[in-house]
N, C-alpha and C positions, 0 to 999 in steps of 0.2 A: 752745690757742685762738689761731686768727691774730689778729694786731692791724697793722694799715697804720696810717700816718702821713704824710700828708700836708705838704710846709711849699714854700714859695716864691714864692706867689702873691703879687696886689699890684696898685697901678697903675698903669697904661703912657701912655706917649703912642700913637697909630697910630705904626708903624716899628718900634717896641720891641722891646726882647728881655726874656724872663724863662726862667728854669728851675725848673721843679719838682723834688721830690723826693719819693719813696714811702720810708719805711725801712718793712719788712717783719719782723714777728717771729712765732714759735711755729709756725713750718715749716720744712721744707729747702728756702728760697727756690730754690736754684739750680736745681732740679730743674721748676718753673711758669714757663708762661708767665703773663706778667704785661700790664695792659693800663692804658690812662690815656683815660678817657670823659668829658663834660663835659654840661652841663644850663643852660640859656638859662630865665629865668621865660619860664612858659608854652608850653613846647616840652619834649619828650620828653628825654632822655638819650642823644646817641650817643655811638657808636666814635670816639676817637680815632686811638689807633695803641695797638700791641702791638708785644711782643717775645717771641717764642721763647725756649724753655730751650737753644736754638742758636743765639739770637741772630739768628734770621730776623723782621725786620720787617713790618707791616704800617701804610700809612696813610690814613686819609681822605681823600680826593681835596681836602675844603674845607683841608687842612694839607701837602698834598705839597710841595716844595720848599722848606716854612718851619719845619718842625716835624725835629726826630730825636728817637730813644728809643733809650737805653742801661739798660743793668745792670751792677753792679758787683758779684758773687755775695759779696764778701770782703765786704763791707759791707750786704748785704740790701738794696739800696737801686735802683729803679728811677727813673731822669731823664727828664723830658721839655724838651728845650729848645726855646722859639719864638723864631722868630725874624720880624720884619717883622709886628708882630699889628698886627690890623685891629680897628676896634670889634664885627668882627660874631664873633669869639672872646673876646668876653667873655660867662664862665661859672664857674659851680663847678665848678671839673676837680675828679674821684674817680680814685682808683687802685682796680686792681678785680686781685684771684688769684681765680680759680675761683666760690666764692659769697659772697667774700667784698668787702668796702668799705672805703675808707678816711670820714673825717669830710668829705673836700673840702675846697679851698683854692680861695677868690676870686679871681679873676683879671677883671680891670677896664681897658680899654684906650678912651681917651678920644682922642677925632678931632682 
């Protein structure tokens, strides 16, 4: 059974920086792509960014130039770092493999 883990949420000022982190267990991490989605009350769940079992990225145009996503395959562990958050990226960020979820971590950025 996979189990995600979510931790590094929290709250920011606008400018802020925070990094998340996924550790990953009960798979061969290295071998999925892995992806990091977020949810606003009242608005749907989107795509954040992704990474490739290659390490090819993908990002949401609302996070391009402020957002990266790594993986560290030694450690099971997927990062997404932001940077310069706005209040309109405050959200419960989920780590997402395949069908699977993490619990979400809060992330809160006050103007």
């Amino acid at each position: 059974q996979v189990q995600l883990v979510e931790s590094g949420g929290g709250l920011v000022q606008a400018g802020g920086s925070l990094r998340l982190s996924c550790a990953a267990s009960g798979r061969t991490f290295s071998t999925y792509a892995m992806g990091w989605y977020r949810q606003s009350p009242g608005k749907q769940r989107e795509l954040v960014a992704t990474i490739s079992a290659a390490r090819n990225t993908y990002f949401a145009d609302s996070v391009k130039g402020r957002f990266t996503i790594s993986r560290d395959n030694a450690k099971n562990t997927v990062y997404l770092q932001m940077n310069n958050l706005q209040p309109e990226d405050t959200a419960v960020y989920y780590c997402n493999l395949g069908a699977y979820w993490g619990q979400g971590t809060q992330v809160t950025v006050s103007s």
